[in-house]
N, C-alpha and C positions, 0 to 999 in steps of 0.2 A: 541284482534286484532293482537297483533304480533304474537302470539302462531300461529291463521289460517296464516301470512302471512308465517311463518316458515314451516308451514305443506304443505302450496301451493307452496315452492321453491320445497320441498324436491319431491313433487309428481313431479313436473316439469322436473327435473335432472335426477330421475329416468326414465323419458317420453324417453329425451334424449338418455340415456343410454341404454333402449331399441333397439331403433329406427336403432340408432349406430349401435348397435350388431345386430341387425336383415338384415340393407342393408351388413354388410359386408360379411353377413351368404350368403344373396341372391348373392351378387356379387362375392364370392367366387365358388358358386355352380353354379353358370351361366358361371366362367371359365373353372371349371373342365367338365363342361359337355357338352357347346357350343364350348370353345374356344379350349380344350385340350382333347375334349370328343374321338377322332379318336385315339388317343396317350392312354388313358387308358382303352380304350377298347383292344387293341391291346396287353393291357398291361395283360388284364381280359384272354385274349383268350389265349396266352403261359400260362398261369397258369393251363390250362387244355387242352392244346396241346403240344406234343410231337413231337420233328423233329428226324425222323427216318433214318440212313444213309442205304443208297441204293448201295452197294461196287461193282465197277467197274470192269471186268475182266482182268487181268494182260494179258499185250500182247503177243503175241506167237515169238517164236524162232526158224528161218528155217537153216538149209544149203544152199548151193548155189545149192543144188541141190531139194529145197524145201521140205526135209525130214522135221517135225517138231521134236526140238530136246529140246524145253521145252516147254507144254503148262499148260493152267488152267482149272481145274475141277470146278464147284462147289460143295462147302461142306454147309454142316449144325451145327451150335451152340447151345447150352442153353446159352442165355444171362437174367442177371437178370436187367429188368428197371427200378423196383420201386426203390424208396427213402424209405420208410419207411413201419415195419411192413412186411419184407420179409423172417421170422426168419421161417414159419410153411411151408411156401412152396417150400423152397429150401431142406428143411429137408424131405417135399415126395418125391420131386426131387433126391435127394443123395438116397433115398429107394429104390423106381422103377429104379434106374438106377444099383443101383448096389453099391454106392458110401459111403465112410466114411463123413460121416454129419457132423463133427467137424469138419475133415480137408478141406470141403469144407468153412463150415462158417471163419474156418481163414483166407481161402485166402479170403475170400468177405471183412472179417473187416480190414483186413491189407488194401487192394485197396481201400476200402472208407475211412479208416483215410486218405491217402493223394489226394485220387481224390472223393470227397461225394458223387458227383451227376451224374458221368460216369456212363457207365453200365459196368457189368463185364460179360467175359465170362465165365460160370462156367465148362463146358464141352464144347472140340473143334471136329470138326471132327467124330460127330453123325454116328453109322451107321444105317442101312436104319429100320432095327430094334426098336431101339433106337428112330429114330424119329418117328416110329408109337406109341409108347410105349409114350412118350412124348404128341402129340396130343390125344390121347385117353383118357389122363387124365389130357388137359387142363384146366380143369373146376377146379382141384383142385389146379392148378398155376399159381396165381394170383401174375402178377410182374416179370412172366418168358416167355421169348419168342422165339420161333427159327429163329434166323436170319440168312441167307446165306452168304458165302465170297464167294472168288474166290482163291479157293488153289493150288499150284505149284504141276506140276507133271512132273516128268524125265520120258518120256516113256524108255529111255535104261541103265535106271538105273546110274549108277556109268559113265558111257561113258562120256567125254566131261566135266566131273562137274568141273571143276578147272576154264574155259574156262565161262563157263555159272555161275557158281558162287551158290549161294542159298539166298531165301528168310526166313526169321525167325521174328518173333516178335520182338516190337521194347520193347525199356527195358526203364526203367523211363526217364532216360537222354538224350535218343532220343527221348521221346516224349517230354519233355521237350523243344528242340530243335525245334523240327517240327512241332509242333502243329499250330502252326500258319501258319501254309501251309496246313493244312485241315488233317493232319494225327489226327488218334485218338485211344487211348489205344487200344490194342489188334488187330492193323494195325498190315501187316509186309510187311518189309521193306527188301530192298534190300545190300545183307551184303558181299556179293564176286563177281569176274568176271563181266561177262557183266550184270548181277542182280544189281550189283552196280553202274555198271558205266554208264548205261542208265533208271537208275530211274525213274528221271522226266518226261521219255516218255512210259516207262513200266507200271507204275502205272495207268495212263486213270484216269477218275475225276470223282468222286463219285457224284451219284443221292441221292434224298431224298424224303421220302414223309412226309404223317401226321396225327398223328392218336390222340386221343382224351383219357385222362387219368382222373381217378378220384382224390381226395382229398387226396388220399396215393399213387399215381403214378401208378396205374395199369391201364394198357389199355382197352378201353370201343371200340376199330372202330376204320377207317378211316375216315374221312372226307373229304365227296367228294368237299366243296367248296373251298378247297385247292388244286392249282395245283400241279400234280408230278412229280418231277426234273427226267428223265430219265437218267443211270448211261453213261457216254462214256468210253468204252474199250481202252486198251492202244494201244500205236502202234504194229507191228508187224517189226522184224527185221531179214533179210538173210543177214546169213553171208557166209564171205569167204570160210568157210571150207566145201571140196569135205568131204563126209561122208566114204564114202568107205573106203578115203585115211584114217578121223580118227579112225576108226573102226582097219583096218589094224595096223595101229600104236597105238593103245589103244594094243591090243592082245600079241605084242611083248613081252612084260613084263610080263614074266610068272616067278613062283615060286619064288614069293618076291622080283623078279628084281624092284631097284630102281633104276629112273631117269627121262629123260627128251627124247621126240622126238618133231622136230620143222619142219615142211616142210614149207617152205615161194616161192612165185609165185616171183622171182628177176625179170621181167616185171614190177609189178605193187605194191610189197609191200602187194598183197593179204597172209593172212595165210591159209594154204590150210589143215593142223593139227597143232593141240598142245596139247601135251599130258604130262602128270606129273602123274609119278606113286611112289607109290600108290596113287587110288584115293578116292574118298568116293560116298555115296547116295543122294544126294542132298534133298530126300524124306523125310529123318529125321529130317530135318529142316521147313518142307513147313505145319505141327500145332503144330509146339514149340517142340522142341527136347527134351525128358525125360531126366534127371539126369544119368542116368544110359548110354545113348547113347552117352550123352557130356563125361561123364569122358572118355568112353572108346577112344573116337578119340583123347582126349585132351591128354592121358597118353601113346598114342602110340608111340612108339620108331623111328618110321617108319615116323611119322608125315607126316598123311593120308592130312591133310587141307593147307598143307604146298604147293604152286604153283613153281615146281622145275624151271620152265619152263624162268619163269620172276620174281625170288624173289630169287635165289638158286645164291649164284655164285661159282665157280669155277677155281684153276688152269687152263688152257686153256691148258698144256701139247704144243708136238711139232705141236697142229693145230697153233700154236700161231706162229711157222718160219714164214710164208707167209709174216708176216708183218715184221719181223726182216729182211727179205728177202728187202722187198719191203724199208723199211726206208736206208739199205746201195746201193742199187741201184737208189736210187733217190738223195741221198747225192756224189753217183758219187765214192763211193770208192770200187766199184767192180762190173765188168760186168757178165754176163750168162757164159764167157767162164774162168773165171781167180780163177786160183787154189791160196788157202792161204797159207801162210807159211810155217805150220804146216801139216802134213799131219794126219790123223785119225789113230791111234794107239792103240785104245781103251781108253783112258783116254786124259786131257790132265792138267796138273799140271796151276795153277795162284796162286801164293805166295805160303802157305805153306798150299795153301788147292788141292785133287785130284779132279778132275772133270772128272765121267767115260762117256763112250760111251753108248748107248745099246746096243750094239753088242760088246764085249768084244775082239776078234780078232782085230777090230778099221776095217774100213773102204778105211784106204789107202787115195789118193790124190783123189779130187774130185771137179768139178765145182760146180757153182751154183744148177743147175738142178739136177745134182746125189746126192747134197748132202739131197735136198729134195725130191725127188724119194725114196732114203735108207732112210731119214729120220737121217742124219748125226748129232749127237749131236758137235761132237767137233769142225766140220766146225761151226757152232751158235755158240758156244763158242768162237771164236773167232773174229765174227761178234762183239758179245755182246760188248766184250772187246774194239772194233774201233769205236762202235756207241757211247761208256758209255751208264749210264742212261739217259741222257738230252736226246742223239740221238731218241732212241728207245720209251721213255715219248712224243717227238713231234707228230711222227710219229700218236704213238698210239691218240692221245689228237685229232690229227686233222681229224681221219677216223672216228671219236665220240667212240672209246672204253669211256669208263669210264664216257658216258652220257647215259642216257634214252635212248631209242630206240624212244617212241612217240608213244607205241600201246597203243592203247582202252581198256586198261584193269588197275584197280588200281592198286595200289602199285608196282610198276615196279621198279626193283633197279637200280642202274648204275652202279655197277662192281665198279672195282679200279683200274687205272693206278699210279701206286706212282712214286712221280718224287723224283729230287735231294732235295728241300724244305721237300718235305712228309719222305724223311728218315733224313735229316737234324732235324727235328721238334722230332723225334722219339725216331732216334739212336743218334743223335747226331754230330755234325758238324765231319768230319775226322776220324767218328768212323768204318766207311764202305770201302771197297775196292774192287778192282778189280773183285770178286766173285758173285757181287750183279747183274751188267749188264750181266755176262754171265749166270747169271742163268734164269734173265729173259729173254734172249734170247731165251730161249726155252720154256717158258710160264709157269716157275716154281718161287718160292719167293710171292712177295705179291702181283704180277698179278693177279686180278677176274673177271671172265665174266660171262655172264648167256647163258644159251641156246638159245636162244634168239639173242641175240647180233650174235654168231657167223655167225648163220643160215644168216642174214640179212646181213652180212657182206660179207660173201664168196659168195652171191647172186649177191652182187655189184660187184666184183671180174671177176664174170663170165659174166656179162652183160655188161663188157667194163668199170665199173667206174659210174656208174651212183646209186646211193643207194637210193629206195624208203621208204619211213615209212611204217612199219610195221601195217595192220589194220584188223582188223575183219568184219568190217558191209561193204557188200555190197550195201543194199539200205534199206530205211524205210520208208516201207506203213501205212496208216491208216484201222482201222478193216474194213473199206471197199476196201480196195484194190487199191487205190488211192496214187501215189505214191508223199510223199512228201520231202524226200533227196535221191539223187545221191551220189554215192562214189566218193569220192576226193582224186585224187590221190597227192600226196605232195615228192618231188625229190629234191636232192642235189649231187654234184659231192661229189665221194670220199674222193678223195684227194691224190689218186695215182696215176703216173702219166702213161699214154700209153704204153709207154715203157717197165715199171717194170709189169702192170698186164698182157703183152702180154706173157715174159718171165714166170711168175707165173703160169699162167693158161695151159703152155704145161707142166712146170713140176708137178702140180695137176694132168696132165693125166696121165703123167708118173708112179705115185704116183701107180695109179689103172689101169694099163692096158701094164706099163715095166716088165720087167721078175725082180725078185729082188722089185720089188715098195712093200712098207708096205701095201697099199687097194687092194689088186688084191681078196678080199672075195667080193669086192662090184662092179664086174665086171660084165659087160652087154651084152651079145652077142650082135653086130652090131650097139653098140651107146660108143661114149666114155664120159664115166662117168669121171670128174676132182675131186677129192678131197683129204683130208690129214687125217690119223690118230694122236690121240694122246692119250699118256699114264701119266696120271697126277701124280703125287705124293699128296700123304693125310695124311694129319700130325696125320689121326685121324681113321686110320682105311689102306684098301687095297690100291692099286693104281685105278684112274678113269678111265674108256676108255670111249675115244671121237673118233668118227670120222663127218667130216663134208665136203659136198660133194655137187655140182652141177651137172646138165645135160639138153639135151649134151652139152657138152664140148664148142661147136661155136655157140648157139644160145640157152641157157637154160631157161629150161619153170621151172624148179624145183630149191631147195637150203635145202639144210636138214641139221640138225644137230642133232645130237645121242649120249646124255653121259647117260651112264652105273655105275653109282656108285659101288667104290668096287668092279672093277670088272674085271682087270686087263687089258691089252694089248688092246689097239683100233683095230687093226689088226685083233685080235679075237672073240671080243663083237660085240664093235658099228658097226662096219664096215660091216659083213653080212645082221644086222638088217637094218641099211641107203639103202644097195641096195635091201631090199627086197622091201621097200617104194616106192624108185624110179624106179624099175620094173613095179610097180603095175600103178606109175599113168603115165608113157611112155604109157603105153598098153593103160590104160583108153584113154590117148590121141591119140591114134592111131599113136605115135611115132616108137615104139620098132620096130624093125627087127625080133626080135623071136619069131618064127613060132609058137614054144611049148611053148610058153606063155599063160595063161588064165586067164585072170582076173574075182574074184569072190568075190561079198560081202563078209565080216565078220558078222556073224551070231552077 
């Protein structure tokens, strides 16, 4: 009896333990598949679908006179999708293409040890060949696929690319960075100019669709009961710049001339050119720039990638009096008519250093106006000496030298005004004397400005005082044409006072239109042209010639600025090239008085 009563617990327990295990079989599978069934189904179907990006075309790049001056092509790719098992079809792939099959699978196994499950692009920028050649022998590329982008193209080549900037793949640690904003390996991204600096609207938002993969990741179809994200293009943006104008001023720069031209609209802060020469192809960049194209830009002496325009600074040479001018006439210790002390001699001695003229004969007694008409170094010499440095640092601190200008373009520098602190900090407390403010009195020492700065400077100068920011985009449509910003025009007073730019601005014409004036090569039949040459000194090479110039004179529609690296005398460089610009866009405006004037695209 107890043996059966032992043997009828044990069958009992067991009943139990069945029973147990069997509701919580059924109640587990009545979750997974009633309560969570939507969720792993879902979970079933990525595992044999693929989401396919659909790349948006990058938006286009006008003139103000709706020239397109960057748009997008599409291109063709080999990309490989599979995950696994992609060793035999990459390798017919590299054969019918033409390609070394090792150095292709390095670069696959290098990309998937840190990204596994991306796709790579194995070949970019297919040509039309190439993609027959590919399709014809789909059957036996399994895991490889032609996908399309939208590739950058300079239709005028090298014109404008400092301005417009370049697109290029992004490199691990920008994807790194941006991935989470929808970028994805073998994006590219925008890395110079306005390429950069309007990104987020240039790029447009990638579509997607979905296509259905087998157990090794090769694609089987679409699948129509997924809907497909259709891509949206980016915007489209016209800018400020007259094309003609930059055409014309691209051209100037012949036979290795390096430098900068800036024409800026003093109304409104429009850029109407900017030019930095040498420049480069922005092309080479737009499906990853070979080894061999990088070194060569990267080693050039001439430093083609280099934006002289807003990134270069410079001596400012005697364009730089105006304001030396402008800070002792505002401090009240010298009017338009009153001759200094000193009369111009060709030198003029301060301690035990000489300080010459550039005109060696010296100049004689001179006012205000003549002594910047001739371009009098020793009359500034002895400005410098009455202003100090504090004078001459105010002056400059408060017109914004030595800040940002505020254009639309990266990396913008601010020059250098050094004051009494910044050589204190340097040279050392008492270590400086008398020779420091007379030298920057003439825009020589550690004075720096960019091209840039000046153009916008003497723009405000010639419009009475009023300085607008400098900008590029005049408005930004949607790829439908649909206009969704206005240009904002953004203004501050100088900081010079009426008085002093009225005096300025007649000895600016002087400058270009007196007998004796240093600009008379940038002379206008029947408009008067205001502006100043200068000849900078270069610790590092020849003298800079600048000249920088408005027009006309009492109501100007233009502001230019023209440095000539190494290249001596403003007077003889900058100064014909500034008035062959502002001829050109007088005319275009229907300003000019000269009859025998023609104005003519730049080829």
């Amino acid at each position: 009896m107890a043996q059966d009563y032992k043997n009828s617990s044990r069958a009992a327990a067991a009943l139990i333990f069945w029973i147990a295990a069997l509701s919580v079989l059924l109640i587990r599978t009545a979750q997974l598949q009633i309560v969570e069934g939507a969720k792993y189904k879902n979970y079933a179907r990525q595992n044999r679908v693929r989401k396919v990006a659909i790349p948006a075309a990058r938006g286009l790049i006008f003139s103000r006179d709706s020239v397109i001056i960057a748009e997008s092509k599409p291109a063709f790719n080999l990309v490989l999708v599979a995950v696994r098992d992609w060793g035999p079809a990459v390798i017919t792939a590299a054969r019918i293409l033409g390609l070394d099959s090792n150095s292709v699978k390095q670069e696959i196994t290098f990309q998937r040890r840190a990204y596994p499950k991306d796709p790579v692009s194995i070949v970019r920028n297919l040509a039309p060949e190439q993609v027959a050649v590919i399709e014809e022998h789909a059957d036996k590329l399994p895991g490889l696929r032609l996908a399309t982008e939208s590739r950058r193209k300079a239709p005028f080549g090298s014109y404008a690319s400092h301005l417009i900037g370049y697109t290029s793949e992004l490199n691990s640690r920008e994807y790194e960075r941006l991935k989470d904003q929808g970028y994805r390996l073998g994006d590219f991204l925008g890395k110079g100019g306005l390429e950069k600096q309007y990104e987020n609207l240039l790029r447009g938002s990638d579509g997607c669709e979905f296509v259905e993969v087998d157990a090794k990741g090769r694609e089987q179809g679409n699948i129509p009961d997924l809907e497909r994200l259709e891509p949206v293009p980016g915007v489209n943006l016209y800018l400020t710049i007259d094309w003609r104008l930059q055409q014309l001023a691209e051209s100037l720069f012949v036979d290795g001339m390096q430098g900068s031209a800036v024409a800026v609209d003093p109304r409104t802060g429009q850029i109407l050119a900017l030019v930095s020469s040498p420049n480069f192809n922005p092309d080479l960049f737009s499906t990853g720039i070979s080894p061999e194209n990088w070194s060569r830009l990267a080693s050039d002496p001439s430093f083609p990638l280099w934006d002289r325009a807003i990134r270069s600074v410079y001596p400012p040479g005697s364009t730089f009096k105006v304001f030396t001018a402008a800070a002792a006439l505002d401090s009240g210790l010298i009017d338009e008519k009153k001759l200094l002390p000193k009369a111009c001699r060709g030198s003029l001695r301060i301690g035990n250093r000489v300080f010459k003229c550039w005109k060696a004969g010296g100049h004689g007694s001179l006012n205000l106006h003549e002594a910047i008409v001739q371009s009098c170094d020793v009359y500034f010499y002895q400005l410098g000496q009455m202003l100090g440095v504090q004078g001459i640092s105010d002056l400059c601190l408060k017109v914004g030298l030595g800040s940002e200008t505020g254009i639309d373009l990266p990396q913008e520098v601010p020059g250098l005004v050094p004051t009494i602190s910044w050589y204190e900090k340097r040279l050392g407390r008492g270590s400086w004397g008398g020779g420091v403010p007379a030298n920057l009195s003439i825009g020589q020492g550690e004075l720096l400005v960019t091209p840039l700065q000046l153009a916008v400077m003497y723009g405000a100068i010639g419009n009475g005082g009023m300085l607008f920011q400098p900008h590029l985009v005049l408005k930004i449509e949607d790829y439908k044409g649909e206009l969704l910003e206005k240009e904002k025009l953004k203004s501050h007073q100088l900081g010079i006072s009426p008085n002093a730019i009225a005096i300025i601005k007649e000895a600016l014409a002087g400058v270009v239109n007196q007998p004796g004036g240093t600009g008379g090569s940038a002379r206008i039949y029947g408009i008067e042209v205001a502006g100043k040459t200068g000849t900078a000194q270069n610790p590092h090479g020849d003298d800079h010639s600048w000249f920088v110039a408005f027009a006309p004179k009492d109501d100007p529609v233009i502001s230019v600025a023209v440095l000539v690296e190494n290249a001596g005398h403003g007077s003889a460089v900058a100064a014909p090239l500034a008035g062959k610009l502002i001829r050109q866009y007088l005319a275009q405006q229907g300003i000019t008085k000269d009859d025998n004037l023609k104005v003519t695209a730049v080829p």
